[in-house]
Structure formats: C-alpha cells, structure tokens
N, CA, C and O of each residue as an XYZ file, in Angstrom:
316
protein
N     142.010     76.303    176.182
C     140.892     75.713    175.465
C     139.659     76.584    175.666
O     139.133     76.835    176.751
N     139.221     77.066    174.300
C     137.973     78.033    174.694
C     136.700     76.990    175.163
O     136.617     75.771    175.016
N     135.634     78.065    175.855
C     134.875     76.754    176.474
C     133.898     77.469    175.818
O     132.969     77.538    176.623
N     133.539     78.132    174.639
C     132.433     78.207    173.770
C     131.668     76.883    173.007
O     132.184     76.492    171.961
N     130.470     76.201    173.500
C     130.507     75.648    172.085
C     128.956     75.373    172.320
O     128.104     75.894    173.041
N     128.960     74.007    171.117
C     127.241     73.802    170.862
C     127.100     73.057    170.859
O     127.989     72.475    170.238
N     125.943     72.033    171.453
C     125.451     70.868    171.249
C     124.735     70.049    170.267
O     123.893     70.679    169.627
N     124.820     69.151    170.063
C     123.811     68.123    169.269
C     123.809     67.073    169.631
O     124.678     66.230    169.851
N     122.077     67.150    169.744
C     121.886     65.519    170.369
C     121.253     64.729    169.162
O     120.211     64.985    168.558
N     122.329     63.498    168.928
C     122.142     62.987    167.640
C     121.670     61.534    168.586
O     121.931     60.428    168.114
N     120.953     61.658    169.959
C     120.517     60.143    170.683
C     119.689     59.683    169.805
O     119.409     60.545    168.971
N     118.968     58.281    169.569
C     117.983     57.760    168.863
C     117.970     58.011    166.925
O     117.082     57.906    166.078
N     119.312     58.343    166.875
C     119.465     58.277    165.181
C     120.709     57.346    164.569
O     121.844     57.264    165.037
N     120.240     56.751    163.536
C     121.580     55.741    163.394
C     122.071     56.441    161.693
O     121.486     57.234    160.955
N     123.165     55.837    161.580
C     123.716     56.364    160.350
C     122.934     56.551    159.066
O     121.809     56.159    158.759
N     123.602     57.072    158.573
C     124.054     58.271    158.434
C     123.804     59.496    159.073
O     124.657     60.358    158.863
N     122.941     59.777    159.736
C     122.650     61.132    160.077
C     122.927     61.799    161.019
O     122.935     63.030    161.013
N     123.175     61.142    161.893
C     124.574     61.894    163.253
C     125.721     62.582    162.458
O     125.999     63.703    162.885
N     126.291     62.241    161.617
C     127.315     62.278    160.897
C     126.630     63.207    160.071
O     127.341     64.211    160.043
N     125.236     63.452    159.129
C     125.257     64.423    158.123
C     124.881     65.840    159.085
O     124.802     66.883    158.436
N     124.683     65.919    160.345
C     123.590     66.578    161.487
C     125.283     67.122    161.475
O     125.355     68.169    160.832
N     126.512     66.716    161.968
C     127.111     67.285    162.648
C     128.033     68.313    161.363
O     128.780     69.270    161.565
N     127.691     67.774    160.259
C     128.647     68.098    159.009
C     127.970     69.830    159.170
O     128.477     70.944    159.302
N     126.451     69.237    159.063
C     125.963     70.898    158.733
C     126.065     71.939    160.129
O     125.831     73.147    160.122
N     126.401     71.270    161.084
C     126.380     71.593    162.674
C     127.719     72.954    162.427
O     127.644     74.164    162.644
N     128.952     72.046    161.858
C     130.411     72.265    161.834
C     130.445     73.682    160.613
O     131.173     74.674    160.660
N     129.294     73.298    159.479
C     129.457     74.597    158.746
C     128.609     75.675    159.187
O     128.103     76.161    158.176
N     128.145     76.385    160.408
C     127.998     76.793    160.750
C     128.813     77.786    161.874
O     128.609     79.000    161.859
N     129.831     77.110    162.930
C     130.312     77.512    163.975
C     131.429     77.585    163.444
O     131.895     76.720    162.702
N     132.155     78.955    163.870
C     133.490     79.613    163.577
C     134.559     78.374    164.042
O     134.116     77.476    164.757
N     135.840     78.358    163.655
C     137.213     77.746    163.844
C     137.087     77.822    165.247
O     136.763     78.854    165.835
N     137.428     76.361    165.986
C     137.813     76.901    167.149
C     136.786     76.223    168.548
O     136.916     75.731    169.669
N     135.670     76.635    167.485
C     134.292     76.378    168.460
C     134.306     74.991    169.031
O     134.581     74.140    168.185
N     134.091     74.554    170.197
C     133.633     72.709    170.772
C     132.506     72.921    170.807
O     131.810     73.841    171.235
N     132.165     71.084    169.837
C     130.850     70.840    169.557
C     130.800     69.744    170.772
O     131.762     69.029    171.053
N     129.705     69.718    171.363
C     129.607     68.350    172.554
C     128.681     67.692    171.441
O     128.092     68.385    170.612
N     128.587     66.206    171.484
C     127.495     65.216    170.562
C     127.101     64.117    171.195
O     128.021     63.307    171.307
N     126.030     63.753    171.679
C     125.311     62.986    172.226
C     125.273     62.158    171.531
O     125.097     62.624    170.405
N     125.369     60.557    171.502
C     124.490     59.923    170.396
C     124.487     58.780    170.890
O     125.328     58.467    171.732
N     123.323     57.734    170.365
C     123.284     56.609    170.730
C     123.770     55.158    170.035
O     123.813     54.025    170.514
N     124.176     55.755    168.488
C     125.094     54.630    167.492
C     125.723     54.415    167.687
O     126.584     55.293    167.618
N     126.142     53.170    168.134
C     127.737     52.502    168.281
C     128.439     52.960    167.229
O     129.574     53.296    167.565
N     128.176     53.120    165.948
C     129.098     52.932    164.965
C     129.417     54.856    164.599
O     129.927     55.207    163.535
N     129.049     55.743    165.563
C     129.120     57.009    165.705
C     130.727     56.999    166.372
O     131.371     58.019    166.128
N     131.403     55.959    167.170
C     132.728     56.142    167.258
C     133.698     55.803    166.451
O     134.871     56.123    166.641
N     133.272     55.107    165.455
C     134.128     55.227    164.119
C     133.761     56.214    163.251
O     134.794     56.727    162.821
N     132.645     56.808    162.713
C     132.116     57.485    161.997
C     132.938     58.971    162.333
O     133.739     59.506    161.567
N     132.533     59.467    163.636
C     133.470     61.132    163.548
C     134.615     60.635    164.177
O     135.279     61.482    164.774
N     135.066     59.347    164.202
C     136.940     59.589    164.182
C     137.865     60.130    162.634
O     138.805     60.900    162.436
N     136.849     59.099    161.601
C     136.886     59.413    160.056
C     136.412     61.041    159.783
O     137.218     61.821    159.276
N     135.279     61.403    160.097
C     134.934     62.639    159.721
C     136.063     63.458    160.101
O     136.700     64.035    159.219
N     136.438     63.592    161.546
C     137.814     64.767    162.031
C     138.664     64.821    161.155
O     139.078     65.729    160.435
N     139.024     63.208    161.327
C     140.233     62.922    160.396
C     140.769     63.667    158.882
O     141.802     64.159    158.427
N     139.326     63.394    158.439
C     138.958     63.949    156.755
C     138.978     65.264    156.881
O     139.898     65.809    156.270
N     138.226     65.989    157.506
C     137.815     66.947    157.323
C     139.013     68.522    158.238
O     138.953     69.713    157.933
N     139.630     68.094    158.962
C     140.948     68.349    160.269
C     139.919     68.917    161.069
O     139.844     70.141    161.170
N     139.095     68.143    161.664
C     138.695     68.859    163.031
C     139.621     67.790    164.491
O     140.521     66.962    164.348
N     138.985     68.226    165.693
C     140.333     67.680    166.510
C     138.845     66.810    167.359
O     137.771     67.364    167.598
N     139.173     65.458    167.661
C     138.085     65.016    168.173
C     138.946     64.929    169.405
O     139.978     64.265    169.307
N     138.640     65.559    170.646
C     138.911     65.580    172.058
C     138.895     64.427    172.766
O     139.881     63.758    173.076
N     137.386     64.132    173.101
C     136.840     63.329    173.494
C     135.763     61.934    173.406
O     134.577     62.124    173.136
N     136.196     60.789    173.613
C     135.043     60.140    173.076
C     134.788     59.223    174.426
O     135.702     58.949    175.204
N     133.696     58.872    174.565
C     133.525     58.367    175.723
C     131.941     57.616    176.056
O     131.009     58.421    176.051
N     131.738     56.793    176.217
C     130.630     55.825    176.624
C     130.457     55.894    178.017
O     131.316     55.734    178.884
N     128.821     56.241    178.193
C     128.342     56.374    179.468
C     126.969     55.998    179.587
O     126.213     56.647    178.864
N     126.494     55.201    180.240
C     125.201     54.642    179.759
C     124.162     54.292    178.774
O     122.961     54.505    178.609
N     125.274     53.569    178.096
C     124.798     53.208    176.677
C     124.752     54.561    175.862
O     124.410     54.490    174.682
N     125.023     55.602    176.327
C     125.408     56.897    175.054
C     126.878     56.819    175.099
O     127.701     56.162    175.736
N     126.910     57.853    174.066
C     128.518     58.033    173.371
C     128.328     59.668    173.882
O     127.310     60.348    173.757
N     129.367     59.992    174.369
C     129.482     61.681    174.247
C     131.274     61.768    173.983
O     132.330     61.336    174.448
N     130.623     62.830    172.675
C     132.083     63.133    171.850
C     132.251     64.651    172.274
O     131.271     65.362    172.496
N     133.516     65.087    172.368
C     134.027     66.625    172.247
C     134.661     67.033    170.740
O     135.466     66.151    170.441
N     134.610     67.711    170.043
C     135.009     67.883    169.340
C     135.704     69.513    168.736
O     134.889     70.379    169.053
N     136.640     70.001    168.163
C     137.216     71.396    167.907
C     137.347     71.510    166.747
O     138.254     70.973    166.109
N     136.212     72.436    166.138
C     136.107     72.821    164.779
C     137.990     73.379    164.162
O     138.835     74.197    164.524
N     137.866     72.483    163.235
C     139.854     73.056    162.850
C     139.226     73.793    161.744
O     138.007     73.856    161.592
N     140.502     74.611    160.615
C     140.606     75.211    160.414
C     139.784     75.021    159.157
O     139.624     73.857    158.792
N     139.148     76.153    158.321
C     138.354     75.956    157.217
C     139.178     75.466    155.986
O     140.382     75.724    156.002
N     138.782     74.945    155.166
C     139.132     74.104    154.178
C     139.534     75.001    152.776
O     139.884     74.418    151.750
C-alpha cells in the first residue's frame, strides 16, 4: 500500500460539499494516491460509500472518533 496521499478537511461542512470537495480532490491525484477526509457529517458515511462505489475508488477506511468521521480512501482507476 503506497503511503502517498492528501488530505481534506471537509470538518464543519454538510452536504453536498464534502462530497463535491472530494470529487474535485480525486480529479486531481494520480491512480493509486490515499486521500485521508476529515469530516463532521454523519451522512458523509453513506455519501463516499456511494461515491467509491460509482465512481471505483476503494474506500479503506471509515471510522468515527470524536464526533468526526475519518475516511481512507484509494483513488482507482480513471474512467
């Protein structure tokens, strides 16, 4: 697992825009890359389970830790 990647802290934003933040995040960083994502929307753990899903990225990790969400995520292959 490469340990290159980039952050976004999508804390204090509710939908849509964690989700449009990480879309333009993802067209940026080569195949491959882990995005870490901070956020504070509950509804951000359904939101990029759908986005991966749709889009084939690999969501690693999801995980709740003091009222944040921190996701891992692996840019898949371009479309």
């Amino acid at each position: 697992m490469s340990d290159v990647y980039q952050q976004l802290d999508a804390r204090g934003l509710y939908c849509p825009e964690p989700v449009m933040m990480l879309h333009n995040l993802m067209a940026d960083v080569p195949t491959g890359v882990l995005v870490e994502v901070l956020a504070t929307d509950p509804s951000t753990r359904r939101d990029f389970l759908k986005f991966c899903n749709f889009l084939g990225h690999e969501l690693l990790q999801c995980e709740e830790v003091n009222n944040e969400f921190h996701f891992l995520i692996r840019k898949g292959e371009e479309g």
